[in-house]
C-alpha positions in Angstrom: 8.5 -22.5 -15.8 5.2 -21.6 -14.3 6.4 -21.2 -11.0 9.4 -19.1 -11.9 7.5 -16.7 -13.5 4.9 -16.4 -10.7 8.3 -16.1 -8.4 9.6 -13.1 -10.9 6.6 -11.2 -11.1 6.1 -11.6 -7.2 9.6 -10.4 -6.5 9.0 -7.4 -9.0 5.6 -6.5 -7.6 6.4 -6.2 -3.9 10.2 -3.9 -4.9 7.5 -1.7 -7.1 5.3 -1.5 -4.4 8.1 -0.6 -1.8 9.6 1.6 -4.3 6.5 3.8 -3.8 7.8 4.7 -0.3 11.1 5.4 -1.7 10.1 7.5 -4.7 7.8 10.0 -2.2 10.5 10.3 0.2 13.3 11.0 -1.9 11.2 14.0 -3.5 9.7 15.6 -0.4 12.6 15.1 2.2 15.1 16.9 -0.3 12.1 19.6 -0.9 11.5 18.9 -4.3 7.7 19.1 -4.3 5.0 19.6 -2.6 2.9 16.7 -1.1 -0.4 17.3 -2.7 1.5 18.0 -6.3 3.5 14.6 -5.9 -0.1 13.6 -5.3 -1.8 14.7 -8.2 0.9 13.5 -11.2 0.9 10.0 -9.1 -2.3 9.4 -9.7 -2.5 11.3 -12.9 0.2 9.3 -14.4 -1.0 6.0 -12.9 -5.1 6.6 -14.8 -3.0 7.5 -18.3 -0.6 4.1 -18.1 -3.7 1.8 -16.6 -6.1 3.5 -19.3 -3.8 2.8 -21.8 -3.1 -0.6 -21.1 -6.5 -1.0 -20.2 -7.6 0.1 -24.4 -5.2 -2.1 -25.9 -5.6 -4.9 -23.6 -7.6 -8.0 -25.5 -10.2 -10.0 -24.4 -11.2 -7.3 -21.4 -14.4 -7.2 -19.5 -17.4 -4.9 -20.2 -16.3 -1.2 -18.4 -16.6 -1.4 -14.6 -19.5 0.1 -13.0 -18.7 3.2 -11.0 -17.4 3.7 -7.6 -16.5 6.6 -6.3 -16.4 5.6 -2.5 -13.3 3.2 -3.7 -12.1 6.2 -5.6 -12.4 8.7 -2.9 -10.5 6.1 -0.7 -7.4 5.7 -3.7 -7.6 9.5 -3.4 -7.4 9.7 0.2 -4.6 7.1 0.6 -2.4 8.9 -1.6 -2.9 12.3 -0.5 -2.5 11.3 3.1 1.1 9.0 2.3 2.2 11.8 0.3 2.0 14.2 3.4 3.3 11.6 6.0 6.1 11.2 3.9 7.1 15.1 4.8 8.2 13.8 8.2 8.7 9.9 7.7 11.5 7.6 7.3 10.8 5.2 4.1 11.0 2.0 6.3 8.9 3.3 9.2 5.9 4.8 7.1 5.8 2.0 4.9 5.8 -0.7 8.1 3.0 2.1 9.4 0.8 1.8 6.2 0.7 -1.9 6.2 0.0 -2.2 8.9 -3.1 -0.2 9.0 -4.1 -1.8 6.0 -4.1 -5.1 7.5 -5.4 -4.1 11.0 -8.2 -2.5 8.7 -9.0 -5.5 7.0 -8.9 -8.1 9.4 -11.2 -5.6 11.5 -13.6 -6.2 8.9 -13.2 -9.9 9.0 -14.2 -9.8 12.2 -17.4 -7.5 12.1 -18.3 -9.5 9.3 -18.5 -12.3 12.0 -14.8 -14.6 11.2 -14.4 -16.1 14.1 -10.0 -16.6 15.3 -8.3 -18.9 16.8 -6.4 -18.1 20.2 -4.0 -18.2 18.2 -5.1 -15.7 16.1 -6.0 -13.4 18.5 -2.6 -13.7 19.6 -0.9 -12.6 16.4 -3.7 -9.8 16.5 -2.5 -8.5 19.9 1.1 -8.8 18.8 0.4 -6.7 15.7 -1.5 -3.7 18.0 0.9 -3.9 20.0 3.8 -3.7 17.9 2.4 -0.7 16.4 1.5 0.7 19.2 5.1 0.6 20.2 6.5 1.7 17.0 4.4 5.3 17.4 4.6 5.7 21.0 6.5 8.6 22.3 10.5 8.5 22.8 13.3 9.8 21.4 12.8 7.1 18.2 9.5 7.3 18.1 8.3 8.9 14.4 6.6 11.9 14.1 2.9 12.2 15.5 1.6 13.8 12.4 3.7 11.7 10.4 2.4 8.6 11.9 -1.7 9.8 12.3 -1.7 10.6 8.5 -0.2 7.0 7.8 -1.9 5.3 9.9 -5.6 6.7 8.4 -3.7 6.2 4.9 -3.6 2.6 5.4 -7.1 2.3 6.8 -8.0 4.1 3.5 -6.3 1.6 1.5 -7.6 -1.1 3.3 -11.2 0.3 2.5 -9.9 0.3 -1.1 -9.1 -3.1 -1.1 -12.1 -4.7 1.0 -14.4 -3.0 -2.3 -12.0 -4.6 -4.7 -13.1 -7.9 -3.4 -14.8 -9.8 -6.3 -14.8 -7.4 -8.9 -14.8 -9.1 -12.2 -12.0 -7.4 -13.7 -9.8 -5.9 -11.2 -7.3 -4.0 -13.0 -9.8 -2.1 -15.5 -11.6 -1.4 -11.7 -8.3 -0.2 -11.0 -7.3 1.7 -13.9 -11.4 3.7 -13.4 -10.7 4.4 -9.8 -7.5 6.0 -11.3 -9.1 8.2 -13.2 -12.0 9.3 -11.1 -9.6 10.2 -8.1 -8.0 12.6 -10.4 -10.0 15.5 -9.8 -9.9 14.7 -5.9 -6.2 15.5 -6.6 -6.2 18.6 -8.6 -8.7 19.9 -6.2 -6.7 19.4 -3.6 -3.6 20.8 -5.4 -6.1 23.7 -6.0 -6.7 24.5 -2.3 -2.7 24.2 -1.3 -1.7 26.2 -4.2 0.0 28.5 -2.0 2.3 26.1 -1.3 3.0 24.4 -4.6 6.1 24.1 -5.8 8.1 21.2 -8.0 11.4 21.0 -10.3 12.1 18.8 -12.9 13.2 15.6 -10.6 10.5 16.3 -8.3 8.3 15.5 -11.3 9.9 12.9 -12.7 9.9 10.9 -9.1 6.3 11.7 -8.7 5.7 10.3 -12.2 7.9 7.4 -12.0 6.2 6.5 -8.5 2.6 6.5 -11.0 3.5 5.5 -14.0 6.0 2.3 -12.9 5.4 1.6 -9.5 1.9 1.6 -9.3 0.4 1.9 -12.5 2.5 -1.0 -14.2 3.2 -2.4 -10.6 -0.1 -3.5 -10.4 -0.3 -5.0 -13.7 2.6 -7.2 -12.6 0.9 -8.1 -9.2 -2.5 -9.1 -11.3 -0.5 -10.9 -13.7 1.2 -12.6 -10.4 -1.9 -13.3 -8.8 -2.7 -16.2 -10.9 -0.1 -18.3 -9.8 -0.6 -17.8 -5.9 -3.1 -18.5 -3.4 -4.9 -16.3 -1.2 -2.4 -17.3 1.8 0.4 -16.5 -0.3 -0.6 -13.4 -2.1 -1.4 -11.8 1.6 2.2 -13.2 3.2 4.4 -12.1 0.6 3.2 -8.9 1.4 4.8 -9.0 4.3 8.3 -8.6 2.4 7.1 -5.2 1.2 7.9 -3.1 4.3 11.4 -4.9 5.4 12.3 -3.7 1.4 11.6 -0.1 1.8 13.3 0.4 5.1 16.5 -1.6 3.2 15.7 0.9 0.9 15.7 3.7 2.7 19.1 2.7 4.4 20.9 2.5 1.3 19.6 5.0 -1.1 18.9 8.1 2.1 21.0 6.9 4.9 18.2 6.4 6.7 19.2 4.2 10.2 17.5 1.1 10.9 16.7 1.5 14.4 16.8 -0.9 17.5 12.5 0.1 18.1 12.1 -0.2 14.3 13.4 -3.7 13.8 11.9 -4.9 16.9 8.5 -3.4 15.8 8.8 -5.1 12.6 9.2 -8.3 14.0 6.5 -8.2 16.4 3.6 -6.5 13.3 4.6 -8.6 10.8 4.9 -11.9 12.9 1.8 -11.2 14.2 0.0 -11.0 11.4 1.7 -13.7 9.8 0.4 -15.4 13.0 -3.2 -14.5 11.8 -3.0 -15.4 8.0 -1.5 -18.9 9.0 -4.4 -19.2 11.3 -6.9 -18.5 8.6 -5.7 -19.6 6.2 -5.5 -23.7 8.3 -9.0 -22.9 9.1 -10.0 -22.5 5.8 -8.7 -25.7 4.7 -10.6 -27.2 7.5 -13.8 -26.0 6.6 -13.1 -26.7 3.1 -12.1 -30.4 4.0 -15.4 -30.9 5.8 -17.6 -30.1 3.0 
């Protein structure tokens, strides 16, 4: 019974997460609102549904202390995925995001001084390269701007998550980072107000992609995370960017593309590559001891 439930909230986790891609597209490729508003009731919706479950939660940690470089990175991420999304296909931004946000994190494994395998580096160079192919110029290629503002959105979010690392009580952290990047947003609304503009399904995508998919997504993905290892909690991220593009094929007719499946293969093998590679050299040193 254990093990199903872990397998439930997994599955519902990673569709929440790659409903996020979905949701943003949806509302700025039919014009519906504007980036930074989309921006601003994510992340305004997401603080009220983690504060809330947050207060009534029982047996909660003391309050997290504050962070606003973690906030100013939520902030960033979602401001910069909201205005890729003007020009990306679901499937390619999301494979775009995470794979920034791993690059960005394994990056830091290794200035930190984590040593790879060949075979590590391997997967590594496949990953790059992948990526690299994915944005380089042709007549698939995504749009540069697109693409930039992705790419630094994942390097955001991996800076996110490397200061998450062994916080006490991750989602009240969360649910705090929430709130603080809140003003980040309406300032930035502020300065694009020129440009503001939303109806009533604009909202309602914006809040749905808050409220569900990351506010009680990651409630559902902490919950989850008790029942998998480290290994497993990284490689079933992998999943998340095959969903979206699915995603994207079904609900906006967006086509799956001979350079985007092949780029998916090689980034997420690659890394896949790297977390195996860890992940046996983990048990290693742990065996050792």
């Amino acid at each position: 019974m254990t093990t199903l439930r872990t397998l439930v909230l997994t599955g519902v986790a990673m569709l929440a997460f790659a409903a996020n891609s979905l949701l943003c597209r949806l509302a700025l490729a039919n014009a519906r609102i504007d980036p930074a508003s989309f921006g601003s009731i994510r992340l305004a919706s997401g603080a009220l549904v983690l504060a809330l479950i947050v207060r009534i939660r029982a047996g909660g940690d003391a309050a997290p202390r504050s962070d606003w470089l973690a906030a100013t990175m939520l902030f960033a991420y979602v401001a910069l995925f909201s205005f890729a999304y003007l020009s990306l296909a679901a499937g390619t931004g999301a494979l775009i995001l995470f794979g920034a946000v791993q690059l960005t994190m394994l990056g830091a494994g290794l200035r930190g001084g984590e040593r790879f395998a060949p075979a590590a580096w391997a997967g590594l160079a496949a990953a790059v390269a992948g990526l690299v192919y994915l944005v380089s110029p042709g007549v698939s290629a995504p749009a540069p701007l697109g693409a930039t503002s992705m790419a630094l959105a994942g390097v955001a979010w991996g800076v996110y998550s490397l200061r998450g690392r062994g916080v006490a009580d991750p989602l009240a952290a969360t649910a705090s980072n929430f709130a603080r990047a809140v003003p980040l947003a309406l300032a930035l609304s502020a300065v694009t107000a020129g440009a503001a503009h939303a109806d009533a399904p604009g909202v309602a995508l914006a809040v749905a992609s808050g409220a569900l998919s990351s506010g009680i997504g990651y409630v559902v993905w902490y919950a989850a995370l008790r029942g998998l290892t480290a290994m497993r909690a990284s490689t079933v991220q992998l999943s998340v960017p095959p969903i979206a593009a699915i995603g994207g094929a079904l609900m906006l007719s967006e086509p799956l593309t001979p350079r985007l499946l092949l780029a998916s293969a090689t980034i997420l093998g690659g890394i896949a590559v790297v977390l195996a590679t860890r992940a046996r050299a983990a048990t290693r040193g742990a065996a050792s001891r």
